[in-house]
C-alpha positions as YAML, in Angstrom:
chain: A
units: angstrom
residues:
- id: 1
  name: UNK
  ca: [-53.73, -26.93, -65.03]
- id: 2
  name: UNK
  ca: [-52.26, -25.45, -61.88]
- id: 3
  name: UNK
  ca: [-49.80, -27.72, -61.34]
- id: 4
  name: UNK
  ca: [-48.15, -26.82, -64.93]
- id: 5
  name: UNK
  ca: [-48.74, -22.37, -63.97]
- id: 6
  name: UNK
  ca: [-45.51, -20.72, -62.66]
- id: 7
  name: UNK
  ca: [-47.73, -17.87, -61.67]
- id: 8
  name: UNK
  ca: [-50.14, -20.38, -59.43]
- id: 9
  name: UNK
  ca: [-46.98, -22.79, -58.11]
- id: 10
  name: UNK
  ca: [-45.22, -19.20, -56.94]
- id: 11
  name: UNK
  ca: [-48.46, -17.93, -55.30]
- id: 12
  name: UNK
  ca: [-49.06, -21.71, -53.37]
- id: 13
  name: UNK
  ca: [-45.00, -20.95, -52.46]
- id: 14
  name: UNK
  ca: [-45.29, -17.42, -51.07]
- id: 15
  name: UNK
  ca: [-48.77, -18.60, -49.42]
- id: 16
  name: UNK
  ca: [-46.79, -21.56, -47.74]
- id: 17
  name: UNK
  ca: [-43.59, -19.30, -47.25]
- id: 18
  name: UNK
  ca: [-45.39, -17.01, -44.75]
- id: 19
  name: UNK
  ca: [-47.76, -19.13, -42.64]
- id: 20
  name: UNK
  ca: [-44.80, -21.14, -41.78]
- id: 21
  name: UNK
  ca: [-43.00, -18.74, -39.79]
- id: 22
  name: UNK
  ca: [-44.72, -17.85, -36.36]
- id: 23
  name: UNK
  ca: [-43.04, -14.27, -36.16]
- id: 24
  name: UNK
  ca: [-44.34, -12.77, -39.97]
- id: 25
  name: UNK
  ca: [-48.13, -13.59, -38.92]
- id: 26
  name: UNK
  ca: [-47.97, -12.43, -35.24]
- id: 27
  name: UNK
  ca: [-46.31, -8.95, -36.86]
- id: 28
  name: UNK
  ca: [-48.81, -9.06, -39.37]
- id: 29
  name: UNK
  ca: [-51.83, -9.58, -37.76]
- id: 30
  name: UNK
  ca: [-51.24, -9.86, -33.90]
- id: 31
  name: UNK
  ca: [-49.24, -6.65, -33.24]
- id: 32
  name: UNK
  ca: [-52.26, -4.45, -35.06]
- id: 33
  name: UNK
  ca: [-54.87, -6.20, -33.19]
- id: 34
  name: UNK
  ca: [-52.91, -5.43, -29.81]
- id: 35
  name: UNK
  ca: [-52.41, -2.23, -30.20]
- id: 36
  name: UNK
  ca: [-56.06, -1.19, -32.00]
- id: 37
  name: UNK
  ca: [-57.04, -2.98, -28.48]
- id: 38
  name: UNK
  ca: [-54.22, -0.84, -26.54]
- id: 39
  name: UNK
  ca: [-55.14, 2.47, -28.14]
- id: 40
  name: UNK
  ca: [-59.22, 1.63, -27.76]
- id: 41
  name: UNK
  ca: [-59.10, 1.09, -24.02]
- id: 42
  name: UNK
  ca: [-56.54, 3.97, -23.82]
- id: 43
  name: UNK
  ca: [-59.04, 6.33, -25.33]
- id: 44
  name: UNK
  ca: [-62.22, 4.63, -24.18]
- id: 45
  name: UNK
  ca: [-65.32, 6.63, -22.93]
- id: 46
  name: UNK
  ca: [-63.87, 7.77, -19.57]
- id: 47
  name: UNK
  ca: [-64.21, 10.69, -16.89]
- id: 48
  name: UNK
  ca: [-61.39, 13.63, -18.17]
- id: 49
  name: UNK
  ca: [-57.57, 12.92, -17.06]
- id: 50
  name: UNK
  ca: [-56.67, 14.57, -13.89]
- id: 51
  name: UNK
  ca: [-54.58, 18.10, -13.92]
- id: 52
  name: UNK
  ca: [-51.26, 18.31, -12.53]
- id: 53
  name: UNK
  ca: [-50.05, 21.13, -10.76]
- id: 54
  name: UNK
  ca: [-47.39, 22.16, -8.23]
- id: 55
  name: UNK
  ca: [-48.00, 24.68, -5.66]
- id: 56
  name: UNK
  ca: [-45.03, 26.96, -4.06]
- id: 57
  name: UNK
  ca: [-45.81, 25.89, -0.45]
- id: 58
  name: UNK
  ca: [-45.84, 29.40, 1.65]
- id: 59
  name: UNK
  ca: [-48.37, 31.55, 3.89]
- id: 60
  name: UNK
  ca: [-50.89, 31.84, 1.12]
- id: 61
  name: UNK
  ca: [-51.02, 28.30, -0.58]
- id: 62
  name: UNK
  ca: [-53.61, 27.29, 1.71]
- id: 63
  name: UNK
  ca: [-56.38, 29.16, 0.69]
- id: 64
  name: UNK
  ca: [-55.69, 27.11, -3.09]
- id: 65
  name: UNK
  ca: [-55.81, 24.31, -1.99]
- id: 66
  name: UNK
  ca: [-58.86, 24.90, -0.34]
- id: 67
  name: UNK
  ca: [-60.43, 26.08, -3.29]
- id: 68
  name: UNK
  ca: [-58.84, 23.07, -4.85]
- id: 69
  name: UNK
  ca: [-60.13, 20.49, -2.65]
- id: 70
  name: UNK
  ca: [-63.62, 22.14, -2.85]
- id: 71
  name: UNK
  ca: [-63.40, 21.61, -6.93]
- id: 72
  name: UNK
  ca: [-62.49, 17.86, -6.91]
- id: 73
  name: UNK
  ca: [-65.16, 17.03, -3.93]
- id: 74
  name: UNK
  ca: [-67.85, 18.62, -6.78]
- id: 75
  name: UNK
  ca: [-65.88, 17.34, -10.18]
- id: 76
  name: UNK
  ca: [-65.33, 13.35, -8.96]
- id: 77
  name: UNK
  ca: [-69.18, 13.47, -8.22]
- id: 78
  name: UNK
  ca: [-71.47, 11.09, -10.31]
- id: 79
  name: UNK
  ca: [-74.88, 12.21, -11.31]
- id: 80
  name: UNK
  ca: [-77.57, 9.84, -12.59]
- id: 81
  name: UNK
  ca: [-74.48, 7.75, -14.30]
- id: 82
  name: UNK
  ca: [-73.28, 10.91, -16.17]
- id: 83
  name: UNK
  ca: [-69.18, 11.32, -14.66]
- id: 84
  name: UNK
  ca: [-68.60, 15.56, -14.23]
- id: 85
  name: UNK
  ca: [-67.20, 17.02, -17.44]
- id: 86
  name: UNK
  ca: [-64.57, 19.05, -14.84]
- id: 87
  name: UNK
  ca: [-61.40, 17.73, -14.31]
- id: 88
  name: UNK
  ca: [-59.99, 16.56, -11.01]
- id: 89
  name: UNK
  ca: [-56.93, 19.23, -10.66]
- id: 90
  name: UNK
  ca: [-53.94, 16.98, -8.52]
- id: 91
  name: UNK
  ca: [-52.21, 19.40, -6.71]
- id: 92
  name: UNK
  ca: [-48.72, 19.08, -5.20]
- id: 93
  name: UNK
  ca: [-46.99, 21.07, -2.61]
- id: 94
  name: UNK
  ca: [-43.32, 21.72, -2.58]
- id: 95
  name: UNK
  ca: [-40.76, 24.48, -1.41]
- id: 96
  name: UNK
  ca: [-40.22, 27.02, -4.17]
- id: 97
  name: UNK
  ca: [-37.18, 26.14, -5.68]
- id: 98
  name: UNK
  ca: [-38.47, 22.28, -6.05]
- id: 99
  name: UNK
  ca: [-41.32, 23.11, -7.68]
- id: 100
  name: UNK
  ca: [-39.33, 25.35, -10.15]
- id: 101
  name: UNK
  ca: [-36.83, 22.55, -11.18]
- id: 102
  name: UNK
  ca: [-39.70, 20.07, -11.04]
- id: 103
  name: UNK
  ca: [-40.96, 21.97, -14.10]
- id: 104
  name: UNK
  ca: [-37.33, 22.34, -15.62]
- id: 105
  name: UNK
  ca: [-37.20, 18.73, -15.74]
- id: 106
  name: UNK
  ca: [-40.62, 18.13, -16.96]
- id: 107
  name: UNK
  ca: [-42.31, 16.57, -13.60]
- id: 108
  name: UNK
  ca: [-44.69, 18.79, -13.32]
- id: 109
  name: UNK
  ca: [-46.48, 20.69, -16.56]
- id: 110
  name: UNK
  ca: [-47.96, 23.85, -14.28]
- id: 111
  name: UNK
  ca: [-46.54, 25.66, -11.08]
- id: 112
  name: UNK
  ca: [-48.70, 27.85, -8.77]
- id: 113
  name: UNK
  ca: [-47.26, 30.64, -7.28]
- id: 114
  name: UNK
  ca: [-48.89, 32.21, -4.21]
- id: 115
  name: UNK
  ca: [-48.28, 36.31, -4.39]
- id: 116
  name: UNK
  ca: [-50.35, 37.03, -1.68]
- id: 117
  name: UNK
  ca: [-54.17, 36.50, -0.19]
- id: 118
  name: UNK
  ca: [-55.42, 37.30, -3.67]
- id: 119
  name: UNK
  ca: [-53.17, 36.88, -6.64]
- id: 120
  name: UNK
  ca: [-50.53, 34.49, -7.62]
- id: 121
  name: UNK
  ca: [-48.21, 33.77, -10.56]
- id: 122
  name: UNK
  ca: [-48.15, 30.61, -13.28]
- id: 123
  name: UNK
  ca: [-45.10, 29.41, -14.49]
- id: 124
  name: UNK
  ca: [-45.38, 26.94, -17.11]
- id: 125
  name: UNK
  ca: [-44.20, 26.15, -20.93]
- id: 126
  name: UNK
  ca: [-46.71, 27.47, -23.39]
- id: 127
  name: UNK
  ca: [-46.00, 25.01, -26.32]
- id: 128
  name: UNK
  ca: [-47.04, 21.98, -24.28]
- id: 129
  name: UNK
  ca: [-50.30, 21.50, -24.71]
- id: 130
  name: UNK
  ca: [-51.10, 19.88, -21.24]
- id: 131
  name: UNK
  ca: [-49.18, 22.53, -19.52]
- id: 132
  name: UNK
  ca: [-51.57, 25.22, -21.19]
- id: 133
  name: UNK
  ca: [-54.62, 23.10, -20.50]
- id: 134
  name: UNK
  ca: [-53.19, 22.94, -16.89]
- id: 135
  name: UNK
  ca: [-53.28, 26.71, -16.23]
- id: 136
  name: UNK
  ca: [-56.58, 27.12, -17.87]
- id: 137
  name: UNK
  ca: [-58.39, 24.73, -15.92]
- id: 138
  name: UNK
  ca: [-56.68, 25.78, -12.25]
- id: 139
  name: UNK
  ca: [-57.39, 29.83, -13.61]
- id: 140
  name: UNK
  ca: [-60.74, 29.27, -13.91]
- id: 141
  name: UNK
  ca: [-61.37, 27.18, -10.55]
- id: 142
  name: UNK
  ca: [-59.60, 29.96, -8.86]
- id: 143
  name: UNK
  ca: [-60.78, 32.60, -10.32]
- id: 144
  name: UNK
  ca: [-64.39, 31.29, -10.25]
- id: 145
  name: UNK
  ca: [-63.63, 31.16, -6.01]
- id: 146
  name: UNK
  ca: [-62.58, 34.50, -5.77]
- id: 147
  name: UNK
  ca: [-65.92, 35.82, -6.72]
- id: 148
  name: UNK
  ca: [-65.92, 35.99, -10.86]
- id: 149
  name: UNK
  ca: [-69.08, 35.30, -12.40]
- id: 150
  name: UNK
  ca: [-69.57, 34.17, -16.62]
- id: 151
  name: UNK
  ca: [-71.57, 36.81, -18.00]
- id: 152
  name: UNK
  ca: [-73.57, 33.77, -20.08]
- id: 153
  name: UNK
  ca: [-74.73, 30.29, -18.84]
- id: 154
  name: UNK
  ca: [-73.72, 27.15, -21.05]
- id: 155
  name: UNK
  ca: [-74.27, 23.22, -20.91]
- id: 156
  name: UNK
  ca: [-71.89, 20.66, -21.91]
- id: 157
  name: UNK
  ca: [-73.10, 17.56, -23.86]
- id: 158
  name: UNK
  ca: [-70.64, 14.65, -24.07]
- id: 159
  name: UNK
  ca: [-70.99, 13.40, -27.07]
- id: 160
  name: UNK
  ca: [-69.81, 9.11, -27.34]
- id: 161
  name: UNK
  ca: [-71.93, 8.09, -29.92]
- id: 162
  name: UNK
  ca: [-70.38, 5.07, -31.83]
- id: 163
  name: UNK
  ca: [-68.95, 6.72, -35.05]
- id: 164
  name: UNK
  ca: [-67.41, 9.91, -33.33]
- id: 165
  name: UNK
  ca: [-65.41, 8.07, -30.81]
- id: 166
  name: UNK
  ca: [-61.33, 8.03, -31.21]
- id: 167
  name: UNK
  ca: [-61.54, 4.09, -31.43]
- id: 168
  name: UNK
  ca: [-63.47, 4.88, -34.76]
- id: 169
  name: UNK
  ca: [-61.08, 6.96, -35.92]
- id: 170
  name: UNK
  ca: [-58.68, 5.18, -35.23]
- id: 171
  name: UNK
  ca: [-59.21, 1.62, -37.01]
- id: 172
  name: UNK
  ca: [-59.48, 2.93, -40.31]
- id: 173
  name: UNK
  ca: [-55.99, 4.19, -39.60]
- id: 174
  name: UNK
  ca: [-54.63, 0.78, -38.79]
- id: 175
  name: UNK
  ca: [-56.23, -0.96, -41.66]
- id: 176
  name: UNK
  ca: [-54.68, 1.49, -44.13]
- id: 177
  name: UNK
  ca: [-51.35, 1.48, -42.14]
- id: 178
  name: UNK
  ca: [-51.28, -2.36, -42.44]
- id: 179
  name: UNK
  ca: [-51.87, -2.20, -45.83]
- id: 180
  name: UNK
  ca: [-48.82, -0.08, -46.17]
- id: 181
  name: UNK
  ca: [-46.71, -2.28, -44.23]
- id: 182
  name: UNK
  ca: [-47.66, -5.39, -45.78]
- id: 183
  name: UNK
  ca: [-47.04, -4.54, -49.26]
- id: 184
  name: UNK
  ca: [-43.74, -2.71, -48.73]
- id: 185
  name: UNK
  ca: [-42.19, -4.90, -45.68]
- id: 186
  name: UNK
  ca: [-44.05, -7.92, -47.13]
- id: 187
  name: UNK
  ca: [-43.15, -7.79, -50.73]
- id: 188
  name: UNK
  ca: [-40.31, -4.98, -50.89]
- id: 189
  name: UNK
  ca: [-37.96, -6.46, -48.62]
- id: 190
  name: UNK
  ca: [-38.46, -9.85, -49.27]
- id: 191
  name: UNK
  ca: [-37.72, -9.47, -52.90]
- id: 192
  name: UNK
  ca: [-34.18, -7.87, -51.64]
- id: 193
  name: UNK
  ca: [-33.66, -10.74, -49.12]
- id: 194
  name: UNK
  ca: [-34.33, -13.23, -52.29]
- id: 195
  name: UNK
  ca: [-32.09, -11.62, -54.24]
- id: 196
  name: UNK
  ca: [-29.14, -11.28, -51.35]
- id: 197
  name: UNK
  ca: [-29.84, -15.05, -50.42]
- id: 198
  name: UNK
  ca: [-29.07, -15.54, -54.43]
- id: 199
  name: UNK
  ca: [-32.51, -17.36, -54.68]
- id: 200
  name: UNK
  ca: [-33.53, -15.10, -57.63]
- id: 201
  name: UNK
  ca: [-30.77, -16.14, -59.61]
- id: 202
  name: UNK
  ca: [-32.11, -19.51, -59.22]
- id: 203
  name: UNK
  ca: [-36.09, -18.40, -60.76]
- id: 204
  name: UNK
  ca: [-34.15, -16.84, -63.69]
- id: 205
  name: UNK
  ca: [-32.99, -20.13, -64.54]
- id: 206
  name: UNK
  ca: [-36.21, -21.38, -64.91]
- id: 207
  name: UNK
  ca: [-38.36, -20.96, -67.87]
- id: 208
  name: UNK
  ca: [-40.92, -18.53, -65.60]
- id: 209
  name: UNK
  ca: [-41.60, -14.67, -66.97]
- id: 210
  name: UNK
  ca: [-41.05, -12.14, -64.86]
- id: 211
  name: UNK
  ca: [-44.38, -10.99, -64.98]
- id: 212
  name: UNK
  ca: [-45.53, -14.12, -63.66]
- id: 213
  name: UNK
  ca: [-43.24, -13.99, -60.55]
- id: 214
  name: UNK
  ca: [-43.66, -10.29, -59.87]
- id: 215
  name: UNK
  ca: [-47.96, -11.25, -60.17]
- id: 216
  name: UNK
  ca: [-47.35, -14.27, -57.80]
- id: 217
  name: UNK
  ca: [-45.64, -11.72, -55.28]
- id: 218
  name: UNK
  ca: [-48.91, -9.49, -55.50]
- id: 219
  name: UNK
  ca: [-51.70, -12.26, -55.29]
- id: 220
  name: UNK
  ca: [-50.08, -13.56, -52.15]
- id: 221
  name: UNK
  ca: [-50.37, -10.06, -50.88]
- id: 222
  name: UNK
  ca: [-54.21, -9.54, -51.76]
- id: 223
  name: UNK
  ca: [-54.79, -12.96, -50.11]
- id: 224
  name: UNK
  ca: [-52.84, -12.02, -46.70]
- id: 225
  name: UNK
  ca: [-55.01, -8.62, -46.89]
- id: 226
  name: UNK
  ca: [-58.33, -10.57, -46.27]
- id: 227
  name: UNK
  ca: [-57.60, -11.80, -42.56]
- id: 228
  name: UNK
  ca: [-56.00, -8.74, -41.39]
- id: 229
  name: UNK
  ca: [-59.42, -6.78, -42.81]
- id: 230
  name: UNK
  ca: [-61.49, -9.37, -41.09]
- id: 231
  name: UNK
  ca: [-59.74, -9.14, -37.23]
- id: 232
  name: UNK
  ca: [-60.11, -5.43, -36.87]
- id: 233
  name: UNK
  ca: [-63.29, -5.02, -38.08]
- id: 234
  name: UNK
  ca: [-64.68, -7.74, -35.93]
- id: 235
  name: UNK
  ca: [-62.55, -6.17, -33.51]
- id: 236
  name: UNK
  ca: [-63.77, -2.59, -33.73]
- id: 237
  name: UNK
  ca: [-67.46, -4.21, -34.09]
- id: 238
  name: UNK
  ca: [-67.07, -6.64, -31.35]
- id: 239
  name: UNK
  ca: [-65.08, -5.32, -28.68]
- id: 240
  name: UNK
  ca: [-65.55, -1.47, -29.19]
- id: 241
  name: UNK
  ca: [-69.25, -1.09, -30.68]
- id: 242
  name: UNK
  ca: [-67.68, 0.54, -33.96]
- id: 243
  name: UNK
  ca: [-70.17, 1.20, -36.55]
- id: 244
  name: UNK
  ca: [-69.91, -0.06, -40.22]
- id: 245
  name: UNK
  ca: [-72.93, 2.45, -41.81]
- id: 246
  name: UNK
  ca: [-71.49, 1.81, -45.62]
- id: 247
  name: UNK
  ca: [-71.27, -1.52, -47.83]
- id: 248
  name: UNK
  ca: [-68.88, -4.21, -46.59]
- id: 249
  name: UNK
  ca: [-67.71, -5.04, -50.16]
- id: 250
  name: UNK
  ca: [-66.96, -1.26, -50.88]
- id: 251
  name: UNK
  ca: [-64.59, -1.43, -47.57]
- id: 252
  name: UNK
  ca: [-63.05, -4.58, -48.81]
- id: 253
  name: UNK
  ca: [-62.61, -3.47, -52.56]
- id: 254
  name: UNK
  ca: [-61.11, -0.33, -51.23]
- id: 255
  name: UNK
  ca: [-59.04, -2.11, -49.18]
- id: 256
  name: UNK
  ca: [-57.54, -4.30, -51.65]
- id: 257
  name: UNK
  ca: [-57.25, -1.30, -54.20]
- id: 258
  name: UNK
  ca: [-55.09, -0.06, -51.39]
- id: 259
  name: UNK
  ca: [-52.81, -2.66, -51.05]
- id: 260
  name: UNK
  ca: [-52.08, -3.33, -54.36]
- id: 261
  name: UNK
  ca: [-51.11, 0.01, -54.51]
- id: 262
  name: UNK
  ca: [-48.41, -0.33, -51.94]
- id: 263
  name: UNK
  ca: [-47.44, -3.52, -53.51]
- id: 264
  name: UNK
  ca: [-46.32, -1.49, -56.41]
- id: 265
  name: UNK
  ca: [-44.45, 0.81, -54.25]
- id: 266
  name: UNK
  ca: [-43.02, -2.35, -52.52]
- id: 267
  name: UNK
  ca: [-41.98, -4.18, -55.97]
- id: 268
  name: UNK
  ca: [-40.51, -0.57, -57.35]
- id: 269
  name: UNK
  ca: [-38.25, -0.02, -53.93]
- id: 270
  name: UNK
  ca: [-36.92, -3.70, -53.85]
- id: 271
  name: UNK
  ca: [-36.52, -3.69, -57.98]
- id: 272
  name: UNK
  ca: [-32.94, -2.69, -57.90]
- id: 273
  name: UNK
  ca: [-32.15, -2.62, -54.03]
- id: 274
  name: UNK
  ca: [-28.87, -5.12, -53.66]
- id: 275
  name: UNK
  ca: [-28.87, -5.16, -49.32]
- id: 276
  name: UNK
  ca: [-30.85, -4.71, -46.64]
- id: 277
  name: UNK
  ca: [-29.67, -1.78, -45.34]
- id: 278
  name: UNK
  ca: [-30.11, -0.29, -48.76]
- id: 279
  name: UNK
  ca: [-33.90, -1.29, -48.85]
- id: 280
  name: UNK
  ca: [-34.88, -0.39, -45.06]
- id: 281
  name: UNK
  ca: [-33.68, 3.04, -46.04]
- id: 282
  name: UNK
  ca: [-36.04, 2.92, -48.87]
- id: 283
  name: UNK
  ca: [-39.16, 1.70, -46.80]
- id: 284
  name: UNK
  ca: [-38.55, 4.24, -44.03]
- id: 285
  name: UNK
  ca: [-38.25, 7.33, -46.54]
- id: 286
  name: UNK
  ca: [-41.27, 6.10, -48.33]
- id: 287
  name: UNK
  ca: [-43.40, 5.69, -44.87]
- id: 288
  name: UNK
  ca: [-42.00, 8.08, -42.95]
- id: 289
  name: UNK
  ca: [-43.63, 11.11, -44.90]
- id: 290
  name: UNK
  ca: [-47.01, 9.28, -44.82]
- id: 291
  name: UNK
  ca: [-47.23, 7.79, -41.22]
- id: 292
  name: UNK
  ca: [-46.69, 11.94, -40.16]
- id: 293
  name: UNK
  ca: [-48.82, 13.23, -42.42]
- id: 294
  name: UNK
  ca: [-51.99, 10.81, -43.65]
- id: 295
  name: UNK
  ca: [-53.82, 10.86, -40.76]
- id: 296
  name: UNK
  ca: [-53.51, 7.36, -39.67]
- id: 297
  name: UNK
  ca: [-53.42, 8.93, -35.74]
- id: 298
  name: UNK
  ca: [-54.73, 11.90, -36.23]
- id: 299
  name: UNK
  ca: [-56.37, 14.24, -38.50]
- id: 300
  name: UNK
  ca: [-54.56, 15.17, -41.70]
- id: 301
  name: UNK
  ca: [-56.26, 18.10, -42.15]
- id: 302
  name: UNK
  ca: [-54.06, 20.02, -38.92]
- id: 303
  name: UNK
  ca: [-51.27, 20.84, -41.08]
- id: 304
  name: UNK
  ca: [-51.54, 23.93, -43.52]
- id: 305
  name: UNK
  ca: [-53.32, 24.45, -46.14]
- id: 306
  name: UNK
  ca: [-49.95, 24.70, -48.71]
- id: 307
  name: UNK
  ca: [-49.16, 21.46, -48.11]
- id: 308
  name: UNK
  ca: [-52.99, 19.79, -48.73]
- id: 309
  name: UNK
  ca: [-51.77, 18.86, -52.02]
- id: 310
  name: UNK
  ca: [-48.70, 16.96, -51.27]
- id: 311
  name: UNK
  ca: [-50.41, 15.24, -48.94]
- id: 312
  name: UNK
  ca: [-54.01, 14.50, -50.29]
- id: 313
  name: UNK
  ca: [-51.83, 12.99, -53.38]
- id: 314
  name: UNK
  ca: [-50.52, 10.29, -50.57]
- id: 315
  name: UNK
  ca: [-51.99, 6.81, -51.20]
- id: 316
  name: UNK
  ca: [-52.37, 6.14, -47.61]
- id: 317
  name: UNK
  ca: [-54.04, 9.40, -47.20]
- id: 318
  name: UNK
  ca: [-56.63, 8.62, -49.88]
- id: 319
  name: UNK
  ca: [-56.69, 4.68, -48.24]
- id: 320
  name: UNK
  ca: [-57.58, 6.23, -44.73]
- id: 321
  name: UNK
  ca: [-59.77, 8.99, -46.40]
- id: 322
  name: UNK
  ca: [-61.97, 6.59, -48.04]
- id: 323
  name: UNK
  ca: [-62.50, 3.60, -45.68]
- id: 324
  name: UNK
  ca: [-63.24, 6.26, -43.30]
- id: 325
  name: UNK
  ca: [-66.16, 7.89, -45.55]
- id: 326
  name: UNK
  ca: [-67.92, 4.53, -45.85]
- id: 327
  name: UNK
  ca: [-67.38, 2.99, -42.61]
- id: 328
  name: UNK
  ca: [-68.10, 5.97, -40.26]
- id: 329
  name: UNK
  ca: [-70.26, 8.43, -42.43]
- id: 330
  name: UNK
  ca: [-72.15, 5.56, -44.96]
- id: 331
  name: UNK
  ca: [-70.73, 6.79, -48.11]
- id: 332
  name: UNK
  ca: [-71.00, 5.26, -51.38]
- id: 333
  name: UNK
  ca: [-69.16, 4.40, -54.91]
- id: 334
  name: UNK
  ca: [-69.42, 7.89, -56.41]
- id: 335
  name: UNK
  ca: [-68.05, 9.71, -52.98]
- id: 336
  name: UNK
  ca: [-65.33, 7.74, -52.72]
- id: 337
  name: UNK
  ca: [-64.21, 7.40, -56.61]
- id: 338
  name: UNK
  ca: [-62.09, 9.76, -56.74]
- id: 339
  name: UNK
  ca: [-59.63, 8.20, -53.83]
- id: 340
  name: UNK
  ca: [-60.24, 5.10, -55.86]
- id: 341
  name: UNK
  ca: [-58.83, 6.84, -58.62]
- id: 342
  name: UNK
  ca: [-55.92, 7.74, -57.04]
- id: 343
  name: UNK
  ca: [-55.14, 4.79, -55.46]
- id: 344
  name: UNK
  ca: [-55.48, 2.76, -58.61]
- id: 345
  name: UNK
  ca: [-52.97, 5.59, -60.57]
- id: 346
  name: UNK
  ca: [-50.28, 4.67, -57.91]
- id: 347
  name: UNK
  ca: [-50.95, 0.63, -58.44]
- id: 348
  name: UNK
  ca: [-51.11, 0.56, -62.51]
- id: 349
  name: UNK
  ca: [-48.00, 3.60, -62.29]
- id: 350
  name: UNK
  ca: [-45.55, 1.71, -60.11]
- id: 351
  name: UNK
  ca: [-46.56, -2.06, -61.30]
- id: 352
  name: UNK
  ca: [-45.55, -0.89, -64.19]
- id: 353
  name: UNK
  ca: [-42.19, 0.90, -63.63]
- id: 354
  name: UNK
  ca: [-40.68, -2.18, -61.20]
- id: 355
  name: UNK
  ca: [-41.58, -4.37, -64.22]
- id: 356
  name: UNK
  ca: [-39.37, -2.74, -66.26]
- id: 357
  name: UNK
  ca: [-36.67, -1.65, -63.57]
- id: 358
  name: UNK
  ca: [-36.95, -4.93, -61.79]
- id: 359
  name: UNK
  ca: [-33.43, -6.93, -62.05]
- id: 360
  name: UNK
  ca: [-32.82, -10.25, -61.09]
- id: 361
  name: UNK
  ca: [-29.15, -9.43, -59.26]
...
C-alpha cells in the first residue's frame, strides 16, 4: 500500500533527504541546544554582575575609593550560603581627560568626578541601561557613607525558584523559534531550491497531485518537530531543573499546531519565489517582525499598548504564549484555546492559499 502512495514515497524521500546531510540536523537541532545551554549558564543563579566605574584621579578621589573598597569587602561576603544581593562596584582610576574619552568610546558606562571633600559630579549616558544602573548603585554607596540614612528598613528576597528563572523563560522561546525556522527555512526554501535545481519540473511529470507533494513537505516537518521538542525539554529538565507543571501531550500538540502553522507560511513564501535571493528576502521580512516582537528573548508585553494587537495576532507570539502557560504556570486546554485558535487560523489560512498559488516553475 505504501509503496504504490506518492504522498508516503515523498514523505520516506524528504525523511531520507535531511538525515543525510550532517549540516541541516546540527542547524536544526545542535545549534538550539548550544545556545539554550549558552544562554542558561549565562543567566544561571549567580551573585549580581560587578559595576564599572571610572574615577577622575585628583586630591579628593581617595576618600571614594575608600568608601568603595569598604562596600565590596561587605558585598563579596557570603552568609550561611546566601551571596550579598549588593553589587561589587569595580572602580578605575584615570587622569581626567582619559576617563572622559573612555566614556566617549564606550569603555567605561559611569565616570566619577571628585568636586571636592564632599560632592562630586556623574557623567554618564542616560539611555544605557547599565550606565544608569551604574550611577545608582555608586550614589547610593556614597551617599549612604557620607552620613544619609533610609527613612524605612526593607529586606531583599532572591527569588530562584524553578519556573521564574530566565532559563525558564527562555526555552519556551527556543522551541517556538525553532518551530519557526524549521517550517520556513525547512520547507520554504527548499521548495525554491527544488524548483531552481529544475527538480520540480521533474514531479510534475509524474502522475502525483499537488496536494500530495505539498502534504509530503508538511508530514516530514511534523516528524522533524518531535526530536527537537524532545532535546530541550530534557535539556531544560535535565541540565537546568526546569519545571513542566502542565500535560506533556498539551505541550506537544501545541507544538505541532505551531509548526504546521509556519509550514503554511513556509509553503505560501516559496509558492511563487523563482531564486534564492528572492526567498531569503521573504523569510527575513516574515521573521524579522516576530523574532523583535514575540517575546522569544524577552517579554512581549514591553512594547506599547497600540501595538498589542499586531503583535498578539503573531503566530509565534501565540506559540511562545501558550507553551509558556502550560509548562511554567500548569495551564490547561480551555486557557490556552484561544492561542490554539489562532495558530490553527494561520495553518488552515495559508495551507490553503500556497495550494492554490503554488507553481511548479
Amino acid at each position: 500500500m505504501l509503496e504504490s502512495s506518492p504522498l508516503a514515497q515523498l514523505y520516506f524521500v524528504r525523511l531520507r533527504d535531511f538525515y543525510r546531510q550532517p549540516a541541516r540536523v546540527f542547524w536544526v537541532y545542535g545549534f538550539p541546544t548550544l545556545l539554550a545551554i549558552a544562554l542558561g549558564f549565562a543567566f544561571r543563579n549567580r551573585p549580581p554582575a560587578p559595576v564599572q566605574a571610572d574615577l577622575v584621579a585628583g586630591e579628593h578621589s581617595n576618600a571614594i575609593k575608600i568608601v568603595v573598597a569598604n562596600h565590596n569587602a561587605i558585598a563579596g561576603r557570603v552568609t550561611k550560603g546566601q551571596v550579598s544581593l549588593a553589587p561589587v562596584i569595580e572602580l578605575a582610576e584615570h587622569p581626567r581627560a582619559e576617563a572622559i574619552n573612555r566614556l566617549k568610546t564606550g569603555k567605561t558606562p559611569l565616570v566619577i568626578e571628585p568636586e571636592d571633600a564632599e560632592s562630586w559630579t556623574y557623567r554618564y549616558d542616560p539611555t544605557r541601561p547599565e550606565a544608569a544602573a551604574a550611577r545608582q548603585v555608586v550614589d547610593e554607596v556614597l551617599q549612604e557613607a557620607a552620613g544619609r540614612t533610609n527613612p524605612r528598613g526593607t529586606r531583599d528576597i532572591a527569588v530562584d525558584d524553578p519556573g521564574s528563572r530566565y532559563i525558564d523563560f527562555l526555552i519556551p522561546g527556543l522551541i517556538g523559534m525553532n518551530a519557526m525556522g524549521g517550517g520556513l527555512w525547512g520547507i520554504g526554501f527548499l521548495l525554491v531550491n527544488f524548483r531552481v535545481a529544475k527538480l520540480l519540473k521533474r514531479f510534475v511529470a509524474t502522475p502525483m497531485p499537488r496536494r500530495d507533494f505539498l502534504l509530503a513537505l508538511l508530514g516530514a516537518r511534523l516528524t522533524f518537530i518531535l526530536p527537537d521538542l524532545a532535546v530541550l525539554l530534557l535539556l531544560g529538565t535535565l541540565m537546568f531543573g526546569m519545571p513542566i507543571r502542565g500535560s506533556l501531550l498539551l505541550v506537544l500538540g501545541i507544538d505541532m499546531i505551531g509548526a504546521l502553522a509556519f509550514a503554511g507560511i513556509g509553503l505560501l513564501v516559496g509558492s511563487r519565489a523563482t531564486t534564492t535571493e528572492a526567498v531569503s528576502g521573504l523569510m527575513n521580512l516574515v521573521m524579522l517582525p516576530m523574532w523583535i516582537f514575540s517575546g522569544v528573548f524577552f517579554s512581549s508585553e514591553r512594547f506599547p499598548a497600540a501595538m498589542q494587537p499586531f503583535i498578539q495576532a503573531l503566530p509565534l507570539t501565540q506559540l511562545v504564549s501558550a507553551l509558556r502557560q502550560v509548562m511554567l504556570e500548569g495551564a490547561g486546554l480551555v486557557q490556552v484555546a484561544p492561542a490554539i485558535g489562532i495558530l490553527a487560523a494561520w495553518a488552515i489560512v495559508t495551507f490553503t492559499l500556497a495550494l492554490k498559488m503554488f507553481r511548479w516553475s
